[in-house]
N, C-alpha and C positions, 0 to 999 in steps of 0.2 A: 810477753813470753821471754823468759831467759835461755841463754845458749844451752841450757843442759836438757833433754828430751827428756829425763827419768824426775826434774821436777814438777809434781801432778800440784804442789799447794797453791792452795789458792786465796785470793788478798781482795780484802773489798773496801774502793775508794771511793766514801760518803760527801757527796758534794755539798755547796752551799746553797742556800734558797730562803733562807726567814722560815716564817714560818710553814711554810711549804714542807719543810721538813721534817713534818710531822710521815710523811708519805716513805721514809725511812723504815720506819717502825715497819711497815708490812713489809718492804723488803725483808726484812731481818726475818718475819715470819714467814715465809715463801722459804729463807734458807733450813729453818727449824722443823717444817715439813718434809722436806725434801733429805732432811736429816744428812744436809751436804755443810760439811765440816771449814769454818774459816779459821783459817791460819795466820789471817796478819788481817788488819783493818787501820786506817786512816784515815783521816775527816778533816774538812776545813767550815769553819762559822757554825751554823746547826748540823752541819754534819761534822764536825771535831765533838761537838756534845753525845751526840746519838752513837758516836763510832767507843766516845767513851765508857759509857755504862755497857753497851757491848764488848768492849774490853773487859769489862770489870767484873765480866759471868752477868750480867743481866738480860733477862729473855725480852723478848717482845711484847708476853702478857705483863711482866711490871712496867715497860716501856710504856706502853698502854693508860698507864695510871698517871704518869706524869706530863700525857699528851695536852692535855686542859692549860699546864703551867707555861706550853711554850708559844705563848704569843707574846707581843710587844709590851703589854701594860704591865706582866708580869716577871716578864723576863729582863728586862730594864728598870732605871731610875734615874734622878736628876742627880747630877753628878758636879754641876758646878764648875769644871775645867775650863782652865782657859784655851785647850787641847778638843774640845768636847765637850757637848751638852749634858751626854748621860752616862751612865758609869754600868757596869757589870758585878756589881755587887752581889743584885739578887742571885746572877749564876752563880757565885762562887759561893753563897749556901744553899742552894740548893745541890750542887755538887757535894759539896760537904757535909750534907743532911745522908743523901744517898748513897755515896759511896766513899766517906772519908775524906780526912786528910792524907791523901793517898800519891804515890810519885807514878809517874808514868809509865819505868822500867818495872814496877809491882802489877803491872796488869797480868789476869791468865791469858790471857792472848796477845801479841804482840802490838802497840799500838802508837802510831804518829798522827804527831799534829801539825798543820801548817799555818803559818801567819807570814806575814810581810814584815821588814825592818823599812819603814816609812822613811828614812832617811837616806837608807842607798837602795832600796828597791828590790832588794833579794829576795827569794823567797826563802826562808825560816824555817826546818824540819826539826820539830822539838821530839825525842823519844826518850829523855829523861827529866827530872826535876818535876814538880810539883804540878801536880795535875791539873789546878784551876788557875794557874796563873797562864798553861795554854791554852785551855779553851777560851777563857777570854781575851785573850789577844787573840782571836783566830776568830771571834766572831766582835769586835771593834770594828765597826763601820766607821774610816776617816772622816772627820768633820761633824760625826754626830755621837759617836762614843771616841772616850777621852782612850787614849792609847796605852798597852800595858809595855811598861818598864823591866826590862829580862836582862839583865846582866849588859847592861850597859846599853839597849838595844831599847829604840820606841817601837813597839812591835801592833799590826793593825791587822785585820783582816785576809787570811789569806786565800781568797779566794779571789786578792787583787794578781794574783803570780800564777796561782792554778788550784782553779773552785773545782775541779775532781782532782784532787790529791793522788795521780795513778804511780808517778813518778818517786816518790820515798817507798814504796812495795817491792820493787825490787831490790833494792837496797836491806830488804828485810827479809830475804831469803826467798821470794813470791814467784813461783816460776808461771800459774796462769792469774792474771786479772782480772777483775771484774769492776766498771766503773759506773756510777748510778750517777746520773746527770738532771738535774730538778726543772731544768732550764731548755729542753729540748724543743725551742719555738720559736719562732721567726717573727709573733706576735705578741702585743705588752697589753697589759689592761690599761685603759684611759686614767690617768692618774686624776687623786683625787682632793690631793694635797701634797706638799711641800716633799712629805716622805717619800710615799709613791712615786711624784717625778723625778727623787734623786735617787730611786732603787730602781729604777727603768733606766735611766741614762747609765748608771753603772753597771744593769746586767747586759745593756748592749752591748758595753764597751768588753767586756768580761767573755759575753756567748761565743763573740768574732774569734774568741784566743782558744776557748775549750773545744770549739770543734774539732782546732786541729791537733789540739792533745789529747783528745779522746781516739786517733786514729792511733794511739799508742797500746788502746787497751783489747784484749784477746776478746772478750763482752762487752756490749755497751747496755746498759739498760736507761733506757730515756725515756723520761714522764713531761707529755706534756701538762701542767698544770698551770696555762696560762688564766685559767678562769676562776681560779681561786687567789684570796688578799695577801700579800706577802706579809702583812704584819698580825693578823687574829683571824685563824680557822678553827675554831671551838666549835662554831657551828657546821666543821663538816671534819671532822677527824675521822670518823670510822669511811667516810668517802674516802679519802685521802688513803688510809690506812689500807683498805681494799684494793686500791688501784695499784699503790706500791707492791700490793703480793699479787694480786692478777701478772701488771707486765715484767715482778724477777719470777714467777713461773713460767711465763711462758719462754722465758730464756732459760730453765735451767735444763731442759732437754740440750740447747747446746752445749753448757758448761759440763754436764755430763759428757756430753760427746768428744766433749774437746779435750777434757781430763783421761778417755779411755785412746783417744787416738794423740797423743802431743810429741808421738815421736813423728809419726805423718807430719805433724803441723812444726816444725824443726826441718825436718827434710827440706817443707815448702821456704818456708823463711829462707834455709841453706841458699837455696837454686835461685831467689831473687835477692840475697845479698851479692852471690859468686857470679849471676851470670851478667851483669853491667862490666864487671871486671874481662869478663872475656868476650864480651862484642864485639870489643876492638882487635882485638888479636885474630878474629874469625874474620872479620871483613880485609885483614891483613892477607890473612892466607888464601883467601878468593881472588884476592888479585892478583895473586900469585899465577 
């Protein structure tokens, strides 16, 4: 939430997960029901993909069509890097089949992407230039896809810096939040190969940091999907998809409520940013 009471827009930050992220998609339909209006959106790895054809006026039911394309066999390729095993090629036409050779500042809705600069460790918020050269950087897994080259920058994965992207939403005029979190679990599946155990040690290391930057966002909505494969859910998309619009409806009673009362929710902010400032001055005055 921004210092202004009177801003109601609202920004929705599409986190990372593989292919988990197919559970996106019913989020998106959960907003299209509810016919509650997004203002700005964000994504890092499969959620920089999904937050983009959402940028780009695409509904939920074409979303839907492309849910088959996003698992690992499809979505990757052997790449040959000395950087990287596999490359992100297929993304960048499939991107390009669906929505153009398209820049990012041409979205109808406002749209960022995050990745990392592998090199000093930033985290990277792209909102202009060429739309597939961020989502594949932003979904470059170090060590197993080869990393994109941005303007002088080796750019990976961002959801090594912040896999809910809540943090560029403000910066995009976003005065309520909303953050969808793929990763809501304390629990990993038993790996089952080489992938597996290196997307478990990386989502530990990743959950420990999101928890406490998800206490930045006004909503959370958090799926646990620890029982489905991070790399091919083909066999359970319309699960997936279902679950995503069951738990963002069940929050959007409070996004509504949050959007009719947000000067209340300003006040409250006010009095626990102000009042640590004047504790000390009160306990002055008693001893007075």
């Amino acid at each position: 939430m921004k210092w202004n009471p009177w801003n109601t827009k609202i920004g929705l930050a599409l986190g990372g997960g593989a292919a988990k992220g197919i559970a996106h998609i019913g989020v998106i339909r959960a907003f299209e029901k509810s016919q509650v209006k997004i203002d700005g959106v964000s994504g890092t790895s499969i959620g920089a993909l999904i937050a983009s054809y959402v940028a780009f006026g695409k509904t939920s039911e074409e979303l839907e069509k492309i849910a088959p394309e996003l698992n690992f066999k499809k979505v990757f390729s052997l790449g040959f890097n000395k950087l990287g095993l596999l490359s992100t090629d297929n993304i960048k036409e499939m991107l390009e089949r669906d929505l153009g050779k398209v820049h990012i500042e041409d979205s109808q809705i406002p749209l960022a992407i995050t990745a990392t600069d592998i090199e000093s460790g930033e985290q990277i918020v792209l909102r202009h230039g060429p739309l597939v050269d961020a989502v594949c950087a932003s979904v470059s897994v170090p060590g197993i896809f080869a990393p994109i080259e941005y303007k002088g920058r080796l750019l990976v994965d961002g959801g090594i810096t912040e896999n809910v992207p809540l943090s560029p939403l403000e910066d995009m005029g976003i005065g309520i939040t909303v953050g969808v979190d793929l990763n809501a679990t304390t629990k990993y599946s038993k790996p089952k190969d080489i992938f597996t155990m290196m997307g478990n040690a990386m989502d530990i290391a990743i959950d420990l940091r999101t928890r406490d930057q998800l206490e930045n966002a006004d909503i959370v909505c958090s799926l646990d999907l620890s029982q489905y494969p991070r790399l091919d859910n083909t066999a359970y998309i319309d699960e997936l998809i279902e679950l995503g619009e069951k738990v963002m409806t069940e929050k959007m009673s409070s996004l509504k409520w949050f959007q009719n009362t947000n000067y209340l929710q300003f006040l409250k902010k006010l009095f626990w940013e102000v009042l640590p400032l004047k504790i000390p001055k009160l306990l002055q005055w008693h001893k007075k």
